[in-house]
DOMARVO-29319 format. One record per residue: x, y, z of N, C-alpha, C in turn. Coordinates in steps of 0.001 Angstrom, whole numbers, padded with zeros to 6 digits, always signed. Example, Ala and Ser with C-alpha at 12.3 -4.5 7.8 and 13.67 -1.06 7.14 Angstrom:
DOMARVO-29319
+013190-005690+007800+012300-004500+007800+013200-003300+007800+012850-002250+007080+013670-001060+007140+012900+000030+007870
END
This chain:
DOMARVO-29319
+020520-011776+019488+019528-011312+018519+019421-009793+018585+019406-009290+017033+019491-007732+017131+018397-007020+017385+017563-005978+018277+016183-005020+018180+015489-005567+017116+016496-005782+015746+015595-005916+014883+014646-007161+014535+015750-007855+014870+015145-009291+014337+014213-009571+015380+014632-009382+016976+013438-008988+017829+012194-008919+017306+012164-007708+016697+011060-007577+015862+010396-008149+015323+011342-008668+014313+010841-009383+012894+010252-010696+013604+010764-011298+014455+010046-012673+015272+008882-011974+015961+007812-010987+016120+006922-010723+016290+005652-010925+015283+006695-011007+013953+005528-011163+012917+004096-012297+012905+004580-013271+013551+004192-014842+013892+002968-014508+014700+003032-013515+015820+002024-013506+016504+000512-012885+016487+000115-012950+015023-001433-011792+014596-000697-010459+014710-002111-010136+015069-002876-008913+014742-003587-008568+015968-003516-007397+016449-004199-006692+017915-004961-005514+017213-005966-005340+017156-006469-003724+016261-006913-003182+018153-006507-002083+018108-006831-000976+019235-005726-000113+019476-006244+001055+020088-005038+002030+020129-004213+002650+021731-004839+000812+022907-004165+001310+024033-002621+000822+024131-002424+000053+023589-000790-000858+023475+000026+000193+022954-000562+000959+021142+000739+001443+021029+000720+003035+021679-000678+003174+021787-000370+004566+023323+000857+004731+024146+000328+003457+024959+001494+003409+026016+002867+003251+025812+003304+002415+024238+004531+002790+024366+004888+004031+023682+003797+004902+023059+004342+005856+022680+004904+006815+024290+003737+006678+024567+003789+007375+026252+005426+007189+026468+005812+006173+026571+007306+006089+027351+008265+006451+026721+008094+007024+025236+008674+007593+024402+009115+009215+024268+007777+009478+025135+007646+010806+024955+006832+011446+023743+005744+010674+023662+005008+010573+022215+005759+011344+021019+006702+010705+020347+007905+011246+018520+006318+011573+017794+005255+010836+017677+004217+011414+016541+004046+012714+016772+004259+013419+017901+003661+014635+018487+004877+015728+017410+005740+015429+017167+007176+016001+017199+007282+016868+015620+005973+016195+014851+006079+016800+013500+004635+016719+012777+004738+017066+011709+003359+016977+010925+002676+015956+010605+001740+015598+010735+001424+014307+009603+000242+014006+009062+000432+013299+007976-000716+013050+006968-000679+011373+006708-002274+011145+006786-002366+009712+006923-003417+009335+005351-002867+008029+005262-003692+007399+004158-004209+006038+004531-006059+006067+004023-006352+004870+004261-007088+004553+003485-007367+003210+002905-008361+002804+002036-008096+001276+001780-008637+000922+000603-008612-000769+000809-007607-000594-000375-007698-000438-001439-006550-000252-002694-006065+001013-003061-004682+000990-003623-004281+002752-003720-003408+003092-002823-003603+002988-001438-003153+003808-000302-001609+003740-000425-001232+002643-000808+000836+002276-001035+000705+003530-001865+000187+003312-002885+000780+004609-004091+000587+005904-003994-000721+006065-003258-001009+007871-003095-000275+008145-001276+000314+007706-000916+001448+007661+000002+002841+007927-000529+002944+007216-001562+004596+007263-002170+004601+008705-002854+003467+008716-003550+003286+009961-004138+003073+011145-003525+002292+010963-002543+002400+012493-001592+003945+013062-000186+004632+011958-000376+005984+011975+000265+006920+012347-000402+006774+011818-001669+008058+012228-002955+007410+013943-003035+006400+014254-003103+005966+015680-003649+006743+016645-002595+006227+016175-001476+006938+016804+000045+007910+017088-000242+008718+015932-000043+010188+016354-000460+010734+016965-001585+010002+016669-002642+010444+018075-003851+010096+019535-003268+009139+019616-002362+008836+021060-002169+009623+021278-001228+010538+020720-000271+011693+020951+000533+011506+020850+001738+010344+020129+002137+009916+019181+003040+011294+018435+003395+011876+018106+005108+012288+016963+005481+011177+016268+005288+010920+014914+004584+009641+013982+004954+010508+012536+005455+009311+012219+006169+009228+010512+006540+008170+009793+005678+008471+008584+005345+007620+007907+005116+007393+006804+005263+005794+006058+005711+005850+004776+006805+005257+004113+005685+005119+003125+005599+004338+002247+004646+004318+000915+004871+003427-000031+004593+003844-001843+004856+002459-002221+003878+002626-003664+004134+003802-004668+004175+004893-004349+003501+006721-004594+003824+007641-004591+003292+007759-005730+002130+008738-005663+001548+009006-006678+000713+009651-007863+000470+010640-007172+000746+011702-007723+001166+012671-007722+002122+012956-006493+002789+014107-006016+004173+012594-005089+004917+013152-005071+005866+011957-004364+006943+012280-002738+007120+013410-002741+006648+013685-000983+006404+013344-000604+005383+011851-001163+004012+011153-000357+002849+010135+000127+003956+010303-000163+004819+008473+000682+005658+009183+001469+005725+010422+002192+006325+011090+003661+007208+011852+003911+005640+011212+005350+005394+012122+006113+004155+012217+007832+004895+013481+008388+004722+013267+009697+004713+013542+010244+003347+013510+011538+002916+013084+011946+001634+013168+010878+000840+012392+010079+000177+012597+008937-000553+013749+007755-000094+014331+008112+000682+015669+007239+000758+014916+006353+001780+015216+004980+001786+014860+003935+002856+016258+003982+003867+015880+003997+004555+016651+004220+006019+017913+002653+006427+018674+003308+006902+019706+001698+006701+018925+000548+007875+019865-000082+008036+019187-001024+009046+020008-000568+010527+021338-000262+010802+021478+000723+011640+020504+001479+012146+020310+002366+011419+019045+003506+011803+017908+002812+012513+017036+001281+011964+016176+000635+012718+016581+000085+013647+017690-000385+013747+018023-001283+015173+017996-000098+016291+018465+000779+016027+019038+001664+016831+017197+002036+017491+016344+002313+016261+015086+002867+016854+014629+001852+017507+014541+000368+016884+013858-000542+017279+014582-000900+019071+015505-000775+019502+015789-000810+020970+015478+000100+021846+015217+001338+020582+014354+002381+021691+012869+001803+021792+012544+001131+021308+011026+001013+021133+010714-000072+021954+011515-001236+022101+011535-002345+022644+011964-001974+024524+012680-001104+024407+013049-000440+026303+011898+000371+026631+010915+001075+025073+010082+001969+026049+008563+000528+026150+008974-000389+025409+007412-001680+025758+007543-002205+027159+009297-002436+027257+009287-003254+028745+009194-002236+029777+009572-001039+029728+009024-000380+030919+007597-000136+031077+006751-000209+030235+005233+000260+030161+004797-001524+030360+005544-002270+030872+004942-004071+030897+005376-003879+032551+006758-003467+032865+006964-003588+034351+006042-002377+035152+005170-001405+034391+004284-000437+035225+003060-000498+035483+003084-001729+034327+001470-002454+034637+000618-001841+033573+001217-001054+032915+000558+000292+031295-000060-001121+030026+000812-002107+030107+001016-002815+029242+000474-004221+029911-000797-005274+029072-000499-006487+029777+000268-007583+029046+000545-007025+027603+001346-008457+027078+002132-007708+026359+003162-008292+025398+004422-007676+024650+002729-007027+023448+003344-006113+022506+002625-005528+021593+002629-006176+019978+002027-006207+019554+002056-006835+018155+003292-005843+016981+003670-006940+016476+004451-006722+015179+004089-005153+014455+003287-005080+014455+002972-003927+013334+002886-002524+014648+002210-002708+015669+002538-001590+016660+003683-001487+016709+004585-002324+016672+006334-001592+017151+006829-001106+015725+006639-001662+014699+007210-000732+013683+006661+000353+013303+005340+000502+013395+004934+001715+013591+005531+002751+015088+005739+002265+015702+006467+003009+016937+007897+003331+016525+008380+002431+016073+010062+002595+015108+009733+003570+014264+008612+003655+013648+008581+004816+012202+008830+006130+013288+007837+006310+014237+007686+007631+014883+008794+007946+015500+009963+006706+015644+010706+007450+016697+011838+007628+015524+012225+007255+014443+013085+007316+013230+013009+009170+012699+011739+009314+012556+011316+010433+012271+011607+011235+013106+011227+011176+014327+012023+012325+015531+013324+012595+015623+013795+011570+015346+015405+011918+015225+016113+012523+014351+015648+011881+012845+015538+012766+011804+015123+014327+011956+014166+014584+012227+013660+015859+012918+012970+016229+011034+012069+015155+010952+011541+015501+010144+010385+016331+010279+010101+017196+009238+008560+018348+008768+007350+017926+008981+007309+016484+008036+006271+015807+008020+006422+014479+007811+005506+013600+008160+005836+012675+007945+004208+011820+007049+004014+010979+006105+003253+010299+005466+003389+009175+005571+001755+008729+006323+001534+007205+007105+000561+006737+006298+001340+005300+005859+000273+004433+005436-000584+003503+006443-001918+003990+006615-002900+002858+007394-002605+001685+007045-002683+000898+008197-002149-000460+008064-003327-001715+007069-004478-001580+008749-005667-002140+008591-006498-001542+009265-007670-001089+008313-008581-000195+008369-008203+001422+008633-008561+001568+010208-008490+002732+009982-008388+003335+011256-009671+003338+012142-010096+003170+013768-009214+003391+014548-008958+001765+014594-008222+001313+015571-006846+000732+014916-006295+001309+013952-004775+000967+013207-003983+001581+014367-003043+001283+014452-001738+001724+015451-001050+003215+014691-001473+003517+013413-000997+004775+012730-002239+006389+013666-003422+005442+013654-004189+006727+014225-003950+007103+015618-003002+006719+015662-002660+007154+017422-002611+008724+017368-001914+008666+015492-000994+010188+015477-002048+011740+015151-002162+012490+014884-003279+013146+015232-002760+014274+013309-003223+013721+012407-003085+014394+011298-003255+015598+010790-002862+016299+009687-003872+017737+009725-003914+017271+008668-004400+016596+007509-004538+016287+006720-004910+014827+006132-006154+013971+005719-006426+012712+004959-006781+012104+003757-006222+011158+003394-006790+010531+001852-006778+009509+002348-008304+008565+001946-009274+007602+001715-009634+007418+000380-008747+006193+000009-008564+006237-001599-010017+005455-001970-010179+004213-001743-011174+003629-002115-011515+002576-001273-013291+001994-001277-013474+000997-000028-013971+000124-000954-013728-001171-000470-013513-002551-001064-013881-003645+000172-014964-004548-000264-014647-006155+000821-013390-006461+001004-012596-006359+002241-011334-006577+002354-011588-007165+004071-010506-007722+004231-010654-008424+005826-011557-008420+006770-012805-008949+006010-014054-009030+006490-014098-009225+008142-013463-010394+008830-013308-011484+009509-013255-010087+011145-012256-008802+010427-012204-007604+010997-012905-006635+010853-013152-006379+009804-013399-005480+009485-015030-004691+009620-015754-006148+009207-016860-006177+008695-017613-006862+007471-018611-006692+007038-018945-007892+005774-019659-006402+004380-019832-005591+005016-020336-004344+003970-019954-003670+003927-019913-002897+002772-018726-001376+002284-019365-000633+003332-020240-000365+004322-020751+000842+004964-019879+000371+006500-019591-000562+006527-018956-001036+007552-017710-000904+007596-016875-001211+006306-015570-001200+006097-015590+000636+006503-016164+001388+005699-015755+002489+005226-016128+003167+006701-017016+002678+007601-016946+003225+009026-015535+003138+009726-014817+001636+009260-013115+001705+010115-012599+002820+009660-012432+002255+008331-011705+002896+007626-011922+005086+007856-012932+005316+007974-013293+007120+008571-013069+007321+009892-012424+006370+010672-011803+006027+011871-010904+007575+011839-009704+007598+010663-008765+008408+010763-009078+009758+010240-010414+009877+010306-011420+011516+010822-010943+012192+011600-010330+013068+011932-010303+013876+012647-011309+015317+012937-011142+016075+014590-011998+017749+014055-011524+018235+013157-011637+018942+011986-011153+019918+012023-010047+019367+010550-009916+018612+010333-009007+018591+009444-009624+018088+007663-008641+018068+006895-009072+018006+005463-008875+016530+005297-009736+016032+004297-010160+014617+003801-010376+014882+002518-009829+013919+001715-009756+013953+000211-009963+012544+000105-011013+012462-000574-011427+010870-000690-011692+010727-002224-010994+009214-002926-011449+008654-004074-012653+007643-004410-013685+007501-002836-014617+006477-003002-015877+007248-003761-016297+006291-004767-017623+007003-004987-018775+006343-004890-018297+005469-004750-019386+004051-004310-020636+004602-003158-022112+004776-003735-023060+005510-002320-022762+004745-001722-022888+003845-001239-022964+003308-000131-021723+003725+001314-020496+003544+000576-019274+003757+001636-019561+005093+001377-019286+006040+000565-019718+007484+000476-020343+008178+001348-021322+007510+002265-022255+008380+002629-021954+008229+004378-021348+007012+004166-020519+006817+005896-019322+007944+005952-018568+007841+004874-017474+008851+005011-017831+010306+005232-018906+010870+004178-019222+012138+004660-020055+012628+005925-020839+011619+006308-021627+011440+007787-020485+011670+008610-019045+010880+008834-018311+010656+009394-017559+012305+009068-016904+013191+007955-016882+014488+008225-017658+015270+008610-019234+015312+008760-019860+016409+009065-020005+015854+010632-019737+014912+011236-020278+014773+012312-018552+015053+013417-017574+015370+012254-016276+015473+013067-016131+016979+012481-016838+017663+012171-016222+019243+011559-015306+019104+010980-014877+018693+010107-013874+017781+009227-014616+019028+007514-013330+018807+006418-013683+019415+005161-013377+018354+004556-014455+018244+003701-014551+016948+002613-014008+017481+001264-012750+016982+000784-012743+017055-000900-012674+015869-001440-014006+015498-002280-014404+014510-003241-013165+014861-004087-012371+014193-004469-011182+013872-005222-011321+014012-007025-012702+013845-007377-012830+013716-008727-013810+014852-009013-014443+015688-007921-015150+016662-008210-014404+018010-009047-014879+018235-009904-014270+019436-010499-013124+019292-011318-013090+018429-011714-011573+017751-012474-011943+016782-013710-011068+017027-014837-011005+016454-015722-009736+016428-016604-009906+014728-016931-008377+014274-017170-008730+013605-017747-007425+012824-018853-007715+011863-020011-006444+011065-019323-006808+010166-020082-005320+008495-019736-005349+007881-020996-003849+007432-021313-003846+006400-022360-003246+005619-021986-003389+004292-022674-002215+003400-022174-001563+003000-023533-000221+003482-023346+000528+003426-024894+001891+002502-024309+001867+001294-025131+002575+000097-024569+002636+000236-023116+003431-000113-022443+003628-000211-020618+003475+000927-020598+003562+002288-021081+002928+003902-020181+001901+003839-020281+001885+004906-018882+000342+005796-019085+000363+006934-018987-000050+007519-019601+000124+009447-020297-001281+009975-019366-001294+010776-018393-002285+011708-017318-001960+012720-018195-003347+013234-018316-003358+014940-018253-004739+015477-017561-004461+016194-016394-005505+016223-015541-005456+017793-015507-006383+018069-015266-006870+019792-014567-008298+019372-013665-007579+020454-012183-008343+020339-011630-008313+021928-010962-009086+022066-010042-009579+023703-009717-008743+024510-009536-007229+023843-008937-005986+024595-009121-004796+024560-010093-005516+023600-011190-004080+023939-012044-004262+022740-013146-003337+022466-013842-003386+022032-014961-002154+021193-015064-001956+019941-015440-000818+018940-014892-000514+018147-016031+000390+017961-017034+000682+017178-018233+000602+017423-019577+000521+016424-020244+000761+015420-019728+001815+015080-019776+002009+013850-018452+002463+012977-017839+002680+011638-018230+003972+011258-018220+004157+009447-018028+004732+009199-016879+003425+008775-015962+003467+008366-014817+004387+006881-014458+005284+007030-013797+006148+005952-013179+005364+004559-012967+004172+005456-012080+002998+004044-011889+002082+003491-012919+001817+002359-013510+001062+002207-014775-000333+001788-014103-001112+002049-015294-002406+001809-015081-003544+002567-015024-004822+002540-015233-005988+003495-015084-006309+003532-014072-005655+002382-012824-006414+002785-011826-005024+003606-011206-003810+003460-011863-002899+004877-010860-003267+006274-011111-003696+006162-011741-004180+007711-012682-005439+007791-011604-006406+007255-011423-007046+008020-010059-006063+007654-008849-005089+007515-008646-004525+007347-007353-003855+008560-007533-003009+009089-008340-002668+010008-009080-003335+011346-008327-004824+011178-009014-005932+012300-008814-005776+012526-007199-006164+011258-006410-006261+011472-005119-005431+012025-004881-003883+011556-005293-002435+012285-004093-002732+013953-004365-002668+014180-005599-002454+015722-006254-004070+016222-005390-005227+015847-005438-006080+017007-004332-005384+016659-003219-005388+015528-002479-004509+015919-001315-003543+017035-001033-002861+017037-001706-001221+017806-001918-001823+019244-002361-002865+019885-003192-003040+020495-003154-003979+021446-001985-004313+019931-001230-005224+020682+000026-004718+020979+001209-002847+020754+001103-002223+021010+002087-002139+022230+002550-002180+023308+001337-002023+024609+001802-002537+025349+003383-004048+024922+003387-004738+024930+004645-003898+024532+005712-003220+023569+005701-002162+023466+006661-000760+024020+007246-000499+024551+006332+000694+025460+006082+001840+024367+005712+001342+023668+004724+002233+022993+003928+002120+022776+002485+002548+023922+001793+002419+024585+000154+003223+023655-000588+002946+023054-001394+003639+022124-002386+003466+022767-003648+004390+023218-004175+004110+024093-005782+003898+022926-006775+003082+023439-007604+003248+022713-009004+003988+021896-009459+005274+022256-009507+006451+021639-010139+006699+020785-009253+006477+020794-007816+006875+019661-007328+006009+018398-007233+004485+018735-007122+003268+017162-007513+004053+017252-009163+003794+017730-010145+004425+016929-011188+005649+016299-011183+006266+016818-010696+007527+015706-010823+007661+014447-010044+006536+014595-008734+006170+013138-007885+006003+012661-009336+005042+012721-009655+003611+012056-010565+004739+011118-011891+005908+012053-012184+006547+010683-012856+007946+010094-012432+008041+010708-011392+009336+009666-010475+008599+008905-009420+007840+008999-009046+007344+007897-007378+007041+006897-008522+008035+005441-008173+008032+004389-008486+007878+003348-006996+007121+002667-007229+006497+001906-006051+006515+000023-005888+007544-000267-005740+007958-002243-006043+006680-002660-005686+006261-003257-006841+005251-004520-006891+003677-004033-007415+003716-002719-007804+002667-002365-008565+003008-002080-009678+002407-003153-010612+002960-003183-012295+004495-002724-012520+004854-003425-011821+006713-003149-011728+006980-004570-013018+007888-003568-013903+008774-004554-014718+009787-005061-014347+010629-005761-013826+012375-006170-013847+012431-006690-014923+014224-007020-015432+014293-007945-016110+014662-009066-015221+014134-010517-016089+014716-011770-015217+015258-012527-016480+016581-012840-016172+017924-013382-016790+017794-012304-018317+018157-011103-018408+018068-010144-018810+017534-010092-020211+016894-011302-020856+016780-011110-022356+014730-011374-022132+014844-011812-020713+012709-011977-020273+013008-010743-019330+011255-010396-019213+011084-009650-017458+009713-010254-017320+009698-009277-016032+008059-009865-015195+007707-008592-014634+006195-009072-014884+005449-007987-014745+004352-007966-013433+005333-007329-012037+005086-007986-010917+003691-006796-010210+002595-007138-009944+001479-006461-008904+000922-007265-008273+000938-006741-007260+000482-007116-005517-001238-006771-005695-001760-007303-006667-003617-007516-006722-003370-008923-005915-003865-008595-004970-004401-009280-003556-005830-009663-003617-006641-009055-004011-008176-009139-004296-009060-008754-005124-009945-009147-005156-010737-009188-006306-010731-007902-006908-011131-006849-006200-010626-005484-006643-009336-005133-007430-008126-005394-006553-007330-005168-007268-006996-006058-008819-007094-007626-008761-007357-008208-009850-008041-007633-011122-008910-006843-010844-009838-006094-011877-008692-005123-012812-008380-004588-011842-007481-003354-012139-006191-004078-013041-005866-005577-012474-004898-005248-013365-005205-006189-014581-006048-006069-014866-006440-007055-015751-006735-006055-016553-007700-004905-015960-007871-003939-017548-006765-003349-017582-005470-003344-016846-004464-002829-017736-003449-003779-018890-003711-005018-018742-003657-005865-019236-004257-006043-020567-005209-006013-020413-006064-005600-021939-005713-004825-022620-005187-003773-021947-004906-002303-022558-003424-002600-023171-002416-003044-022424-001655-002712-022687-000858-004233-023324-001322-005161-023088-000731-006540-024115-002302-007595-024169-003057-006555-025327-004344-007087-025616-004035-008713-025966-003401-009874-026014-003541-010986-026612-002888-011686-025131-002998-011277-024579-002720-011620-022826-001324-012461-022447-001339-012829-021728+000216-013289-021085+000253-014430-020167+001226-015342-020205+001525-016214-018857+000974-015803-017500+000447-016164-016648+000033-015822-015228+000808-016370-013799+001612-016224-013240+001821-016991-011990+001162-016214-011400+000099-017285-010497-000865-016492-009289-000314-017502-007898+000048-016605-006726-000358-017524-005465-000953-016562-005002-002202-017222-003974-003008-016091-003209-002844-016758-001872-002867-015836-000654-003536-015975+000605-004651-016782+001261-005145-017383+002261-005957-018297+002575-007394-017899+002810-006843-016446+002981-008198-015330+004015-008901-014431+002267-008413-014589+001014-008975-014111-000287-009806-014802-001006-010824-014112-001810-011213-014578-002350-010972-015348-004012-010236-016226-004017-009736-016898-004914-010308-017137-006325-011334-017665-006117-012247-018024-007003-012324-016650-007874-013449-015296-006940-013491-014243-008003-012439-013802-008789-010850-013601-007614-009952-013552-008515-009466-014537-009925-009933-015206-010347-009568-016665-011232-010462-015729-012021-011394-015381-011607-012975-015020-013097-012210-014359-013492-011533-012862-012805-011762-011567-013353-009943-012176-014210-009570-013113-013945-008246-013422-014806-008511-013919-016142-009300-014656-015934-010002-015404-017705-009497-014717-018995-010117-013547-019377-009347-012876-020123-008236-012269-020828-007537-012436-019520-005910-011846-019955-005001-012928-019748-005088-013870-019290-004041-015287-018689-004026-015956-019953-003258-016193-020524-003304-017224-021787-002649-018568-021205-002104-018584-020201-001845-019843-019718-001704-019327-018051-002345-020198-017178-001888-019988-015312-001014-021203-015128-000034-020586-014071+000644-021599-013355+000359-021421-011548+000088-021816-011198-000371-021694-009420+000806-021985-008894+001163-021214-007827+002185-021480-007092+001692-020790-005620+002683-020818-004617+002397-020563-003282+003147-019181-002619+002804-018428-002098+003411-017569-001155+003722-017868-000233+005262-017732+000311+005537-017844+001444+004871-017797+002702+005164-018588+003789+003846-018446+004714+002965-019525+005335+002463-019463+006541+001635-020351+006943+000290-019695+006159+000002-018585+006055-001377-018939+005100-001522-018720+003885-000563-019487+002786-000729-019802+001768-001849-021043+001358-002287-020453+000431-003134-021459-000241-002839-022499-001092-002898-023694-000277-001891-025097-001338-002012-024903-002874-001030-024589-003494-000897-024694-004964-001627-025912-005577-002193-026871-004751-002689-027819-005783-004212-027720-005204-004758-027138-004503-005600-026793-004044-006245-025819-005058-005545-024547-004748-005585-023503-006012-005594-023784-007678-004742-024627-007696-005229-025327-008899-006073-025759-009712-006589-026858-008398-007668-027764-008795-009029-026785-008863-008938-025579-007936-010358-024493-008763-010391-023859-009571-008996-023518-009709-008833-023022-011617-009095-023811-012289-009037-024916-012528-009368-025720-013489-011052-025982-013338-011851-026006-012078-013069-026095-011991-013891-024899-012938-012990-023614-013141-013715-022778-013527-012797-022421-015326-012239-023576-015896-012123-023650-017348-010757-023461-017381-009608-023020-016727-008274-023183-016692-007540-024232-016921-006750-024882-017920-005454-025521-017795-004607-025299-017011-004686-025081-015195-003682-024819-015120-002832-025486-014356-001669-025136-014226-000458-026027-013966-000236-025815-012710+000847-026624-011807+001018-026674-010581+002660-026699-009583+002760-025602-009538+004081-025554-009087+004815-024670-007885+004538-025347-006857+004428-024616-005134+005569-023866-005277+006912-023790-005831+007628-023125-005617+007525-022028-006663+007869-020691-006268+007687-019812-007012+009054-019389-008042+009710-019831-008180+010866-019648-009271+010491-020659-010231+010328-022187-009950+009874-023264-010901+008549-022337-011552+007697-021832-010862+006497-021566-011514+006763-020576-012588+007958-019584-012658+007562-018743-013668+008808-019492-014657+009903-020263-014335+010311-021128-015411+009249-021683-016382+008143-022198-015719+007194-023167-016554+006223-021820-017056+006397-020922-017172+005728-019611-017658+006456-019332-019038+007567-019207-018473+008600-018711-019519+008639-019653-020510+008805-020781-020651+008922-021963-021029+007502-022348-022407+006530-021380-021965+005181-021055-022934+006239-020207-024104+006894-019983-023989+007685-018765-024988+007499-017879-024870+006843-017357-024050+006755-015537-023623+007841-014733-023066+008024-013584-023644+009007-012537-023591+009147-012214-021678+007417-011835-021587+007256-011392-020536+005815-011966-019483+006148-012219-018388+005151-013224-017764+004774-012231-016661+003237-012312-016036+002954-011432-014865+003072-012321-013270+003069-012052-012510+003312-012580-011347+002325-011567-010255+001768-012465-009825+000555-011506-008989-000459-012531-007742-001368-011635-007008-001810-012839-005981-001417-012255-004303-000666-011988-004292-000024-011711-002857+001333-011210-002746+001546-010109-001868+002916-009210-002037+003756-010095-001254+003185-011062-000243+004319-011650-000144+005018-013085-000842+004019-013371-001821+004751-013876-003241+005808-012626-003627+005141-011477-004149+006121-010680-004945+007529-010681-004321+007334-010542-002933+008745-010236-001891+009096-011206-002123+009560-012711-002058+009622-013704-002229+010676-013767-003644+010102-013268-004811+009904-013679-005928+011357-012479-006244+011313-011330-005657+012010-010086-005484+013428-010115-004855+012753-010996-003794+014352-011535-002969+015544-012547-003885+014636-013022-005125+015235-014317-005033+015747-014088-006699+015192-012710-007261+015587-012517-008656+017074-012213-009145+017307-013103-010305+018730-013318-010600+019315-011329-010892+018451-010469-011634+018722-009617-012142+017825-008530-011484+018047-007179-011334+016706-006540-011034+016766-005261-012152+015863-004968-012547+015613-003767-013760+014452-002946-012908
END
C-alpha cells in the first residue's frame, strides 16, 4: 500500500478537532508552515471559492502560491495545487511518507498517543508539498471551524471569514455566536481580517474576537458598491471599492452569492499590501473571471447533447443560494437530483427547493452517512413533492433526464457531486 492510500484508509476514522496531534507531527518535520506566508479562510459557506480566488490572484501577481482546500472530489491531489496546477500524485506520495515517518516517530517518543486523523495528515502533506515547492505563500482552506482546525497550527498574516451559518452543530455549537467564536479561532495579534458576516449576532463575536487580539477588522462590504446580473448562466460584477474599480466582470463562478464571495476575496487581496504582498489590479480581475471551482454551479456536458448543473449546497444556507440563482437564471425551474448527508438538515433543505424543482428524484451519496433515498423520499413527499426514488446516482439523473429536460441540477452533498464527477461519461 502506497503513503497515499495509507492515507486515504484514514478517512474511516472521524474527526479529532485540537491542535496537539498535528503540532507534533509538524514538530518532526521541522515545522514546512513556518517556511512561507500564509493566509487562511474560514467560514461556513464561500470559503472553497474566496480561497480559489485569492490563490489564482497570487499567482497572477507572481506569487509561487500553494493551495490547500477539501473535501476533494474526486482524486486526493484537488486539496494540493501549486499556482493553480493540482499537484501529481507522485508529488503526494512522496509528501505523504514524509508525513507518515514524521507521525511514527512522534508515536515511538511518546509526543503522540494514537495515529492522527485523516484530515491532520493531509493538511501536514499540504505544508510539507509547499516547502518543497518553496512556495511565497500559501492559501488554506479551514477545514472545520476554525480554533482547533489542524490549518490553525499555521500562524497567518492575513484572514477571511466569509459567512456564519448553523453548520456541525454536534461540534461546533447550536448558535451563530458560538459557531462564529470557532470559527474567530483563526484570529491572530496583529494581523488583518476581512469578514463577509453581517449577521449581529456572529458579528459582534468576530469583532470582540479582533479587538481583544489587536487584530484589524475589514468589514468586506463597508465602503463598496457593486451591481450583479444574472444574464442566462453569467453573472456580470461591477464593484468599486476604496481602492479601485473592477468590471464589469463575467465571473467564472455563478451566482449572487459568488459575487459577495467575490467582494470578500478582492478586500482580502487588497488588504495584503500591509503584508508585503501587493497584488495589482489586473491580477484580482483576472482571478475574478478565470478561478473556476468543481461543484459550485459547475455545468458539464453529460452524453454531450444534456449537461448538469452540479453545486455542493450541503445546507440549508447554501440551498437558498442556489435556488435564487435558479430563479434568476432558469425562472420555470428544472429536474432536481438531491442526496444529502445524515448529520443535515433535510427537511429545510426540501422547503427552500419547492420553487425551483419541477420534478425531485432522491438518490444517495456515497458513504456510510448517507441518508436512505427512500427515507429522503418519503419526507419530500410529506412536504408536497412527487418525488421519485433512486439510490443510485447515475439511474437518478437518467430518470431526470427522462422528464425531457435539456439540463438537470444535481446537489445535496459534494460527495454525491464527486461520485457523480467520477463516473461522468463526458466532462465540459
Amino acid at each position: 500500500m502506497s503513503a497515499t492510500e495509507t492515507i486515504l484508509a484514514r478517512d474511516h476514522f472521524g474527526m479529532k478537532l485540537g491542535l496537539d496531534s498535528i503540532g507534533a507531527v509538524c514538530d518532526e518535520l521541522d515545522r514546512p508552515e513556518r517556511a512561507y506566508r500564509t493566509v487562511i479562510v474560514a467560514g461556513t459557506n464561500g470559503k472553497g471559492s474566496v480561497t480559489a480566488i485569492a490563490a489564482t490572484a497570487l499567482a497572477a501577481a507572481g506569487y509561487r502560491t500553494g493551495r490547500y482546500t477539501s473535501p476533494h472530489l474526486v482524486r486526493l491531489e484537488e486539496r494540493f495545487a501549486l499556482d493553480g496546477v493540482d499537484v501529481s500524485r507522485d508529488v503526494v506520495d512522496e509528501a505523504a511518507q514524509r508525513v507518515l515517518d514524521a507521525e511514527a516517530r512522534a508515536l515511538a517518543r511518546g509526543r503522540l498517543e494514537a495515529p492522527v486523523t485523516f484530515f491532520e495528515l493531509t493538511t501536514a502533506v499540504a505544508f510539507e508539498i509547499f516547502r518543497r515547492a518553496r512556495v511565497d505563500v500559501a492559501v488554506l482552506e479551514v477545514g472545520l471551524g476554525g480554533r482547533f482546525d489542524a490549518t490553525n497550527i499555521a500562524s497567518p498574516a492575513a484572514a477571511a471569514i466569509t459567512t456564519i451559518d448553523l453548520e456541525h452543530t454536534r461540534h461546533l455549537g447550536t448558535t451563530l455566536a458560538a459557531i462564529a467564536f470557532e470559527k474567530a479561532g483563526v484570529i491572530k495579534p496583529g494581523m488583518v481580517v476581512v469578514t463577509g458576516e453581517r449577521k449581529a449576532e456572529a458579528d459582534a463575536v468576530i469583532r470582540a474576537a479582533v479587538a481583544d487580539r489587536g487584530a484589524t477588522l475589514v468589514p468586506a462590504f463597508d465602503g463598496v458598491r457593486h451591481q450583479v446580473s444574472i444574464e442566462g448562466w453569467r453573472t456580470i460584477l461591477t464593484l468599486d471599492t476604496p481602492a479601485g474599480r473592477y468590471g464589469p466582470l463575467d465571473l467564472a463562478l455563478r451566482g449572487r452569492h459568488q459575487a459577495d464571495n467575490a467582494i470578500v476575496a478582492v478586500r482580502l487581496l487588497e488588504s495584503l499590501g500591509c503584508c508585503d504582498l501587493s497584488v495589482p489590479h489586473a491580477a484580482i480581475e483576472r482571478a475574478l473571471v478565470a478561478t473556476s471551482w468543481p461543484g459550485r454551479l459547475q455545468l458539464i456536458d453529460w452524453n454531450h447533447d444534456r449537461q448538469l448543473l452540479l453545486d455542493a449546497a450541503h445546507n440549508p444556507a447554501g440551498m437558498a443560494r442556489l435556488a435564487e440563482y435558479l430563479q434568476e437564471a432558469v425562472p420555470g425551474g428544472l429536474p432536481v437530483v438531491l442526496g444529502v448527508v445524515n448529520d443535515k438538515d433535510a427537511r429545510q433543505m426540501l422547503q427552500v427547493l419547492r420553487p425551483v424543482a419541477t420534478h425531485l428524484v432522491v438518490t444517495e451519496p456515497p458513504g456510510s452517512r448517507a441518508w436512505p433515498a427512500a427515507e429522503l423520499a418519503s419526507l419530500a413527499r410529506t412536504l408536497g413533492f412527487a418525488a421519485e426514488c433512486h439510490p443510485d446516482p447515475i439511474d437518478a439523473i437518467d430518470r431526470a433526464f427522462g422528464t425531457g429536460a435539456h439540463t438537470v441540477c444535481v446537489a445535496g452533498s459534494i460527495f454525491l457531486l464527486g461520485d457523480v464527477l467520477g463516473r461522468a461519461p463526458t466532462r465540459g
